[in-house]
N, CA, C and O atoms as a Maestro MAE file, in Angstrom:
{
 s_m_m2io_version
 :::
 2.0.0
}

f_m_ct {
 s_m_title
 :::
 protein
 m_atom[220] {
  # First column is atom index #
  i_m_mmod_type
  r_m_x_coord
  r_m_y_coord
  r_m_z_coord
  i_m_residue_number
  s_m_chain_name
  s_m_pdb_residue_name
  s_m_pdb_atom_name
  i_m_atomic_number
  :::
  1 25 -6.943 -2.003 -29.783 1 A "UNK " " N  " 7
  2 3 -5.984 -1.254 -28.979 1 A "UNK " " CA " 6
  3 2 -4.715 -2.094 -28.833 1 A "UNK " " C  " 6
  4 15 -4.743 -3.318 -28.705 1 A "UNK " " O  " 8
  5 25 -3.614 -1.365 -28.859 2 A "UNK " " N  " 7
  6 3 -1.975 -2.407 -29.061 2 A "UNK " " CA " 6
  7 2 -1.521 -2.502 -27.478 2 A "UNK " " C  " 6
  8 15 -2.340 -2.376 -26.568 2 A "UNK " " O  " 8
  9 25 -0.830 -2.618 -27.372 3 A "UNK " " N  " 7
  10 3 -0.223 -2.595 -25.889 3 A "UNK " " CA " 6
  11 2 0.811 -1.576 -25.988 3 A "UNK " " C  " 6
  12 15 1.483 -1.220 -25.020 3 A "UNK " " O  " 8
  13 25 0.918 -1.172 -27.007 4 A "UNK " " N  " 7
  14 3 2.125 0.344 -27.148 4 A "UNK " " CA " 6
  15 2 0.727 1.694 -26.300 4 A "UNK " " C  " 6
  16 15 1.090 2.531 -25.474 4 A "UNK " " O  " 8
  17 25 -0.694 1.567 -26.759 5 A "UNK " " N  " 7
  18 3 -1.462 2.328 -26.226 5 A "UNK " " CA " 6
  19 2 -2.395 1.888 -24.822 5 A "UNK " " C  " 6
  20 15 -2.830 2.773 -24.084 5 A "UNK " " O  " 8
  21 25 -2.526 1.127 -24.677 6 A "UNK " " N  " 7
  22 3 -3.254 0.266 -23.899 6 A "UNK " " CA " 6
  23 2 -2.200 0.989 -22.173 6 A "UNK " " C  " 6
  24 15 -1.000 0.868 -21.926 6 A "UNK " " O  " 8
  25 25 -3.119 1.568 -21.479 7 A "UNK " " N  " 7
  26 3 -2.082 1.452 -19.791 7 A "UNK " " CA " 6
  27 2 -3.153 1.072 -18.983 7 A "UNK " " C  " 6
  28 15 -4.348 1.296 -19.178 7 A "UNK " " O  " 8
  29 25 -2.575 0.422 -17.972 8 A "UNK " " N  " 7
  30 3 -2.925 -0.474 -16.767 8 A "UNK " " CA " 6
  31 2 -2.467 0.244 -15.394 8 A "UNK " " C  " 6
  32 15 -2.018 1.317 -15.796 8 A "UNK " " O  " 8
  33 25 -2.400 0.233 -14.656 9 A "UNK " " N  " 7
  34 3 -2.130 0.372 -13.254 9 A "UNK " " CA " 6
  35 2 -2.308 -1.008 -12.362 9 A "UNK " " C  " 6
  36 15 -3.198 -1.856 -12.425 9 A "UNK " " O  " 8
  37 25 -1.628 -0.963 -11.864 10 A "UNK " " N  " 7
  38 3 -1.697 -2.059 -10.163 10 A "UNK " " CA " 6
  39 2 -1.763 -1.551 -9.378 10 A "UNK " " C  " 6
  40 15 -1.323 -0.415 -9.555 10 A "UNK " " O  " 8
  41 25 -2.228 -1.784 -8.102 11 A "UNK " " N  " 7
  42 3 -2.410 -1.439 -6.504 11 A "UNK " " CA " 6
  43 2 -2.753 -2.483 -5.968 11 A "UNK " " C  " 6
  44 15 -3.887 -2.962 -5.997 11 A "UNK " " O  " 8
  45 25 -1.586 -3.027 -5.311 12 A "UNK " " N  " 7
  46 3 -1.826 -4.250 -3.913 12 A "UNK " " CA " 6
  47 2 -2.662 -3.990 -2.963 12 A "UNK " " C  " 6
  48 15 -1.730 -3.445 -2.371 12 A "UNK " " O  " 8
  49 25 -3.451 -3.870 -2.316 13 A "UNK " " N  " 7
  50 3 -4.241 -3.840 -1.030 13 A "UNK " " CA " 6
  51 2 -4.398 -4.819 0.236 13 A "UNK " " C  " 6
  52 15 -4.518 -6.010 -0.051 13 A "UNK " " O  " 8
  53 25 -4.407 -4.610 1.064 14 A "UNK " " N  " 7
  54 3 -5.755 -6.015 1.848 14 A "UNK " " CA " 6
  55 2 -6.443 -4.969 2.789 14 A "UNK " " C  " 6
  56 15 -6.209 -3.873 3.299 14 A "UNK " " O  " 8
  57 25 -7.623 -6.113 2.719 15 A "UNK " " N  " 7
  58 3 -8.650 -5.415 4.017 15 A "UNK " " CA " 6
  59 2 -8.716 -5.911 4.558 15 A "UNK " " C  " 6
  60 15 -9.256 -6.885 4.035 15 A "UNK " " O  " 8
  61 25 -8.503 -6.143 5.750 16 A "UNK " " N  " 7
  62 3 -9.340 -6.604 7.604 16 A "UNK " " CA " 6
  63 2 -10.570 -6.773 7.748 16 A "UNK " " C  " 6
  64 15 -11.494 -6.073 7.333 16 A "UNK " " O  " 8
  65 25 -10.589 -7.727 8.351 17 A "UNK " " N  " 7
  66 3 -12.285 -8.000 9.009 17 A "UNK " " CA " 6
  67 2 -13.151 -6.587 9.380 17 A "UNK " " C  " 6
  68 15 -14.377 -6.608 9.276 17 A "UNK " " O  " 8
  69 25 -12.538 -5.523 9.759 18 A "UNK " " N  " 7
  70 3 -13.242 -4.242 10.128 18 A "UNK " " CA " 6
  71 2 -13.021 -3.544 9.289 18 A "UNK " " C  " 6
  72 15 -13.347 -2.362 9.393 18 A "UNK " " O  " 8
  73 25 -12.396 -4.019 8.166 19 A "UNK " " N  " 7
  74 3 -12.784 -2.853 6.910 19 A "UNK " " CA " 6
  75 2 -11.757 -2.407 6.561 19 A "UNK " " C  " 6
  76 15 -11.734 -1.885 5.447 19 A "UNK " " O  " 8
  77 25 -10.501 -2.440 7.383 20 A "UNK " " N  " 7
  78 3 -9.270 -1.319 7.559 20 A "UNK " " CA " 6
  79 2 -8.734 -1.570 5.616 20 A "UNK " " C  " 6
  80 15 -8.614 -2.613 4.973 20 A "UNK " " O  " 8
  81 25 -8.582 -0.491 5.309 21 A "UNK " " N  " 7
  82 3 -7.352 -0.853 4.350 21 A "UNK " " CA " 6
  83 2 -6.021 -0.403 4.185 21 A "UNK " " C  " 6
  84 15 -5.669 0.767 4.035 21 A "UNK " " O  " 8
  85 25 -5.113 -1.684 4.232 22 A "UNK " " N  " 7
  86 3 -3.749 -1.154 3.617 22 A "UNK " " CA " 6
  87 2 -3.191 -1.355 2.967 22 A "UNK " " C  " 6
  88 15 -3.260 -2.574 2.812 22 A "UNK " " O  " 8
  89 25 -1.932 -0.580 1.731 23 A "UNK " " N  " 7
  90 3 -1.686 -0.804 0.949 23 A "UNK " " CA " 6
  91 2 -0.518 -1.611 0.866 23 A "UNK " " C  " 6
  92 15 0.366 -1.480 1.713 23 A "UNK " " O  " 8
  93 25 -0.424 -2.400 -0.027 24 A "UNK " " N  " 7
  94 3 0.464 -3.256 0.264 24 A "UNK " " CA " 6
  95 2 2.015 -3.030 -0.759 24 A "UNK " " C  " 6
  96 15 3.201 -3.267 -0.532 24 A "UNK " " O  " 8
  97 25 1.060 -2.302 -2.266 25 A "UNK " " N  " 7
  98 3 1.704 -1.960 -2.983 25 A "UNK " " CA " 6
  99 2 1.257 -0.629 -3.426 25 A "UNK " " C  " 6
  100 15 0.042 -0.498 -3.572 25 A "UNK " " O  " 8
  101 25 1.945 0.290 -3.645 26 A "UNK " " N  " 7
  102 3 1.564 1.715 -4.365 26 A "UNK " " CA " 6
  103 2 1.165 1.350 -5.815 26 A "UNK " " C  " 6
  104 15 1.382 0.170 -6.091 26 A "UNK " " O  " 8
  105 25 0.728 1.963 -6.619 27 A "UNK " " N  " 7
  106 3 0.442 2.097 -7.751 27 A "UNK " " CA " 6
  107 2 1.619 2.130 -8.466 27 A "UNK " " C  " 6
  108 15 2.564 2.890 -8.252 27 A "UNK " " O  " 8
  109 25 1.497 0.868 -9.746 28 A "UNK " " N  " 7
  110 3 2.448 1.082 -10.442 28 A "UNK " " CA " 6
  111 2 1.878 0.482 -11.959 28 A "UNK " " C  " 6
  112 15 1.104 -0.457 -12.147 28 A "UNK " " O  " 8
  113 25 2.601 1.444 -13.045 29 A "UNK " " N  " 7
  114 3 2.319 1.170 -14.241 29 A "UNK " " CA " 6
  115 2 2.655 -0.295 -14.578 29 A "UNK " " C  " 6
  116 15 3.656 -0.846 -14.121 29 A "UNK " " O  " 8
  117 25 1.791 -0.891 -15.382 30 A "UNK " " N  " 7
  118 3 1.934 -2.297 -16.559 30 A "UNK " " CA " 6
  119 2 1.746 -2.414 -17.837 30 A "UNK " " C  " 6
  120 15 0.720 -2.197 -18.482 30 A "UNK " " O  " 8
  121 25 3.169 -2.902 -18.320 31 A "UNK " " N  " 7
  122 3 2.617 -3.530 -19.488 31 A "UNK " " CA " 6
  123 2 2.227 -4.413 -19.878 31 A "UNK " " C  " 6
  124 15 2.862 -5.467 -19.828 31 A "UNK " " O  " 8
  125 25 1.048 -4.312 -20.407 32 A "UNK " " N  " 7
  126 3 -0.034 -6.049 -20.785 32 A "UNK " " CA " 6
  127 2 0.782 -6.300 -21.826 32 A "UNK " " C  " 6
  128 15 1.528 -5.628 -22.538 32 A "UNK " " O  " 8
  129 25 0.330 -7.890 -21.707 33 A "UNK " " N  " 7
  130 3 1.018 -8.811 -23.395 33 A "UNK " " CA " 6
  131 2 0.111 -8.718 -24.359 33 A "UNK " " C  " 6
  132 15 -1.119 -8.742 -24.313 33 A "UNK " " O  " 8
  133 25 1.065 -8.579 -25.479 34 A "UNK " " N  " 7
  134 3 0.354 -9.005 -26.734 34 A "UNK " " CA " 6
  135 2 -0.833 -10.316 -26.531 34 A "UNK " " C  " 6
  136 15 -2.004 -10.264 -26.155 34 A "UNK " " O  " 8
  137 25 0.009 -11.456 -26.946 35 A "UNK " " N  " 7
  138 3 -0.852 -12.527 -26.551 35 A "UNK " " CA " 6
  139 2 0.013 -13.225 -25.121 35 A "UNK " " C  " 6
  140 15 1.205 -13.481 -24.947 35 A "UNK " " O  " 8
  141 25 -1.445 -13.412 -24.062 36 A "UNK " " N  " 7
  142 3 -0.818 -14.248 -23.040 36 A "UNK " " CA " 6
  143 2 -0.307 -15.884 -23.071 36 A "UNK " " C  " 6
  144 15 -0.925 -16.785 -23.638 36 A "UNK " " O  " 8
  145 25 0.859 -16.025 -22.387 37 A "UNK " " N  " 7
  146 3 1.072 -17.882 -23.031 37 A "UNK " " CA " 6
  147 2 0.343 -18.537 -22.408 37 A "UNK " " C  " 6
  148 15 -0.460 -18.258 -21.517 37 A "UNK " " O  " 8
  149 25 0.710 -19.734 -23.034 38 A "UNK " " N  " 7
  150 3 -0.750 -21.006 -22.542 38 A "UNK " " CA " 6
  151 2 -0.793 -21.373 -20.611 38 A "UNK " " C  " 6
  152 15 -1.761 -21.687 -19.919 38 A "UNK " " O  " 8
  153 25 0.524 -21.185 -20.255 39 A "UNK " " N  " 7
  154 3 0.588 -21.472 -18.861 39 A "UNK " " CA " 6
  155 2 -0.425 -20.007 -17.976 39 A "UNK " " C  " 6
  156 15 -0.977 -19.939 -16.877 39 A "UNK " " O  " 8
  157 25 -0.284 -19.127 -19.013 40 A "UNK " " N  " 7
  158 3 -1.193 -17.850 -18.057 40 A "UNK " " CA " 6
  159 2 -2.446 -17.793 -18.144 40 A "UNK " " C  " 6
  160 15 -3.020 -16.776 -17.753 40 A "UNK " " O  " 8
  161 25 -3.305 -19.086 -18.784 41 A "UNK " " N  " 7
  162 3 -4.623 -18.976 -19.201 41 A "UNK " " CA " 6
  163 2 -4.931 -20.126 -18.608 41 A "UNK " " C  " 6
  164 15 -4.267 -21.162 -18.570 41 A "UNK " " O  " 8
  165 25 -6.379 -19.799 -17.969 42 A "UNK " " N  " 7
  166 3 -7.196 -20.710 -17.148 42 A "UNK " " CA " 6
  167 2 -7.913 -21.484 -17.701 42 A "UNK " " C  " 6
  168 15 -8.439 -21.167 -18.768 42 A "UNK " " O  " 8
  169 25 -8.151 -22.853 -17.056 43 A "UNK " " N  " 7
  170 3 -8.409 -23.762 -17.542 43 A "UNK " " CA " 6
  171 2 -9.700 -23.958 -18.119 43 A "UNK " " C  " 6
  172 15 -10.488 -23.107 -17.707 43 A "UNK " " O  " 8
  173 25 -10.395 -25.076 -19.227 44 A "UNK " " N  " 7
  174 3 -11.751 -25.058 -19.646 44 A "UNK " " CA " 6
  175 2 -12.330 -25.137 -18.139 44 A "UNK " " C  " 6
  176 15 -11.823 -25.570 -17.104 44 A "UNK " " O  " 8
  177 25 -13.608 -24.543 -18.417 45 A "UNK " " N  " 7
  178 3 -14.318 -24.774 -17.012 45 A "UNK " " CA " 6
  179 2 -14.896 -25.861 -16.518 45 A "UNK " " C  " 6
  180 15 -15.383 -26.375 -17.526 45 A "UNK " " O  " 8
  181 25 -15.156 -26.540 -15.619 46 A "UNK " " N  " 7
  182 3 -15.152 -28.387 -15.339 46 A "UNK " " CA " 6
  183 2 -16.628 -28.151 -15.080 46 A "UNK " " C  " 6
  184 15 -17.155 -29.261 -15.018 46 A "UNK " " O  " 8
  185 25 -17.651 -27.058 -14.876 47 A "UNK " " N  " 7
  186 3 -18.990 -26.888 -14.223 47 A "UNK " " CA " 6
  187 2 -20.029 -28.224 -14.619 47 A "UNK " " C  " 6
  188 15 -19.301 -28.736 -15.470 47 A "UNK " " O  " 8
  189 25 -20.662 -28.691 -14.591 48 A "UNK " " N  " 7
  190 3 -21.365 -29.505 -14.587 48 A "UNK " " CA " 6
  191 2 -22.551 -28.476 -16.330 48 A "UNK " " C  " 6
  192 15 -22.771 -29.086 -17.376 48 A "UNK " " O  " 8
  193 25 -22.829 -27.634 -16.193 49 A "UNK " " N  " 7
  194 3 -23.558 -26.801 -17.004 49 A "UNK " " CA " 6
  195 2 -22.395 -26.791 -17.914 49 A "UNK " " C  " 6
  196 15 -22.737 -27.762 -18.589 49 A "UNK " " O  " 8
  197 25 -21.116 -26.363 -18.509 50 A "UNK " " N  " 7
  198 3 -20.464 -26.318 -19.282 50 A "UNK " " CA " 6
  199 2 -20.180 -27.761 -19.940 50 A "UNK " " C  " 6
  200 15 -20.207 -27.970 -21.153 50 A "UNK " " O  " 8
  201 25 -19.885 -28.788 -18.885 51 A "UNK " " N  " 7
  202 3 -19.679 -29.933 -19.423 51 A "UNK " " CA " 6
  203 2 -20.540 -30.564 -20.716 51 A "UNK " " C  " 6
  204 15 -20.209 -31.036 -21.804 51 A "UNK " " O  " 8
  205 25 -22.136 -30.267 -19.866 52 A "UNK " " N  " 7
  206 3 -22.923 -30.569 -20.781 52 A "UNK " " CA " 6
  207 2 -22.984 -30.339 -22.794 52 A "UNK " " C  " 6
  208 15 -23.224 -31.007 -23.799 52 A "UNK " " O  " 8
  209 25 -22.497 -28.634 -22.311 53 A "UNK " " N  " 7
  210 3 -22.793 -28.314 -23.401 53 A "UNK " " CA " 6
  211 2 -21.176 -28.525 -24.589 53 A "UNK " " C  " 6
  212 15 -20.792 -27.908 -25.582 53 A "UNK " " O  " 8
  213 25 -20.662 -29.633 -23.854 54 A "UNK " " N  " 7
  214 3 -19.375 -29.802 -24.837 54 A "UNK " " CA " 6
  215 2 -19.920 -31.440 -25.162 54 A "UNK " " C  " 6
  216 15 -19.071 -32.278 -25.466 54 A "UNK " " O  " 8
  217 25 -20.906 -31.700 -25.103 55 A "UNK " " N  " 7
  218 3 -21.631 -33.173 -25.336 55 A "UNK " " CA " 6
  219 2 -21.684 -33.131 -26.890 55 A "UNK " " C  " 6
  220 15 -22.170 -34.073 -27.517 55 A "UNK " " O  " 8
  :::
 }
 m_bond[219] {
  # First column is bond index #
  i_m_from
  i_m_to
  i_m_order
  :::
  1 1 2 1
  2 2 3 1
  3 3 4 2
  4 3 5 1
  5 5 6 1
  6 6 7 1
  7 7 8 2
  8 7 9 1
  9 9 10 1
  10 10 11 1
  11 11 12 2
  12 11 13 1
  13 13 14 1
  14 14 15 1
  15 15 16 2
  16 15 17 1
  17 17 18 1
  18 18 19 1
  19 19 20 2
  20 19 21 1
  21 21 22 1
  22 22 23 1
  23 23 24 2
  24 23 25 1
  25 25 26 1
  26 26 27 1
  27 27 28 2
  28 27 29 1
  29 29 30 1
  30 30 31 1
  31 31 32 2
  32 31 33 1
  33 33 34 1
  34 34 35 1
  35 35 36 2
  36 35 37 1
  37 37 38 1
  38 38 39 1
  39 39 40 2
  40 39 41 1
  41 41 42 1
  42 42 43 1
  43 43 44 2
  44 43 45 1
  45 45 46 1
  46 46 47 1
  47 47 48 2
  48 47 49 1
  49 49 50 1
  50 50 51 1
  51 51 52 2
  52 51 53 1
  53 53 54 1
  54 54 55 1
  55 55 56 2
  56 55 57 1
  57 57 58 1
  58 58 59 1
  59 59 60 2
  60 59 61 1
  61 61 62 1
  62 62 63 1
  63 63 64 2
  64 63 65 1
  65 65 66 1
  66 66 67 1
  67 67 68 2
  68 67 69 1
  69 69 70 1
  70 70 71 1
  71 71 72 2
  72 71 73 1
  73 73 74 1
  74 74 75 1
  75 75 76 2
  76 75 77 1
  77 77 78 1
  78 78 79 1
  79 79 80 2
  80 79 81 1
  81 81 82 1
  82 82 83 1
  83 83 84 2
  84 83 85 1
  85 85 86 1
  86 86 87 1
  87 87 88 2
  88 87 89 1
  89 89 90 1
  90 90 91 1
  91 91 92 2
  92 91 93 1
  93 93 94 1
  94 94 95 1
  95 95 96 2
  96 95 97 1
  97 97 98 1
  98 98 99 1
  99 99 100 2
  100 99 101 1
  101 101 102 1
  102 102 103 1
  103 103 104 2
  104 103 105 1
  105 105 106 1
  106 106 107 1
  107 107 108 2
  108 107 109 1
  109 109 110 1
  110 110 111 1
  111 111 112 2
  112 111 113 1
  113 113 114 1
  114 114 115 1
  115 115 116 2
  116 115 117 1
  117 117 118 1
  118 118 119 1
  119 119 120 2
  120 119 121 1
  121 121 122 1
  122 122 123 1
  123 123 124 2
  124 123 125 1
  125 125 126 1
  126 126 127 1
  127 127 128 2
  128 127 129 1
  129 129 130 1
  130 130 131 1
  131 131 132 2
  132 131 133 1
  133 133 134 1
  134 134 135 1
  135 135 136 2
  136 135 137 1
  137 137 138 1
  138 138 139 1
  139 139 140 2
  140 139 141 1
  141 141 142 1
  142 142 143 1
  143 143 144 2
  144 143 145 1
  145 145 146 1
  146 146 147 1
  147 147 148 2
  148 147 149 1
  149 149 150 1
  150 150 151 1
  151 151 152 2
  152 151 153 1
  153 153 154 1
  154 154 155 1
  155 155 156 2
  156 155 157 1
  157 157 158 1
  158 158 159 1
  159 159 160 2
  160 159 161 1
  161 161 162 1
  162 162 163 1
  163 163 164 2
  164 163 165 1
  165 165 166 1
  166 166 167 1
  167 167 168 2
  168 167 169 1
  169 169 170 1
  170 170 171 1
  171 171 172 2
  172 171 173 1
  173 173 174 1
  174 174 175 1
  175 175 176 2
  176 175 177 1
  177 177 178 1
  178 178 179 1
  179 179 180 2
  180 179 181 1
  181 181 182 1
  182 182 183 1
  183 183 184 2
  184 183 185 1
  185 185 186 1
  186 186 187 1
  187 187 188 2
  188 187 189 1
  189 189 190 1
  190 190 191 1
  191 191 192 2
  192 191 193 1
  193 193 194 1
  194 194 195 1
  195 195 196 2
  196 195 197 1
  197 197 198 1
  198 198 199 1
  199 199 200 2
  200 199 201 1
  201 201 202 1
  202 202 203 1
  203 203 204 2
  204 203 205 1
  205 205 206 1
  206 206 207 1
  207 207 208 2
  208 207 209 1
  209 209 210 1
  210 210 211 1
  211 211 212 2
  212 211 213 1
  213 213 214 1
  214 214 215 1
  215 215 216 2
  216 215 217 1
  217 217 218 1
  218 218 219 1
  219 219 220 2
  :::
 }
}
């Protein structure tokens, strides 16, 4: 799927301790990236179980 076909939506929210919700943002269309850059991608994972398996 390209990102010419690909649609997304956003909606900001928060909830309250009692549940309440409000919106923070209305719904609005996005366009995703092709490829995301290196600063938008999360790091190797440090887990103790992953570490291992980079031994």
């Amino acid at each position: 799927m390209s990102a010419e076909t690909a649609r997304m939506t956003l909606k900001v929210y928060e909830v309250t301790r009692d549940g309440i919700t409000r919106v923070l943002r209305e719904e609005a269309p996005v366009k995703p990236l092709e490829q995301p850059e290196n600063t938008h991608r999360f790091p190797p994972c440090a887990c103790p179980l992953c570490k291992a398996e980079d031994r």
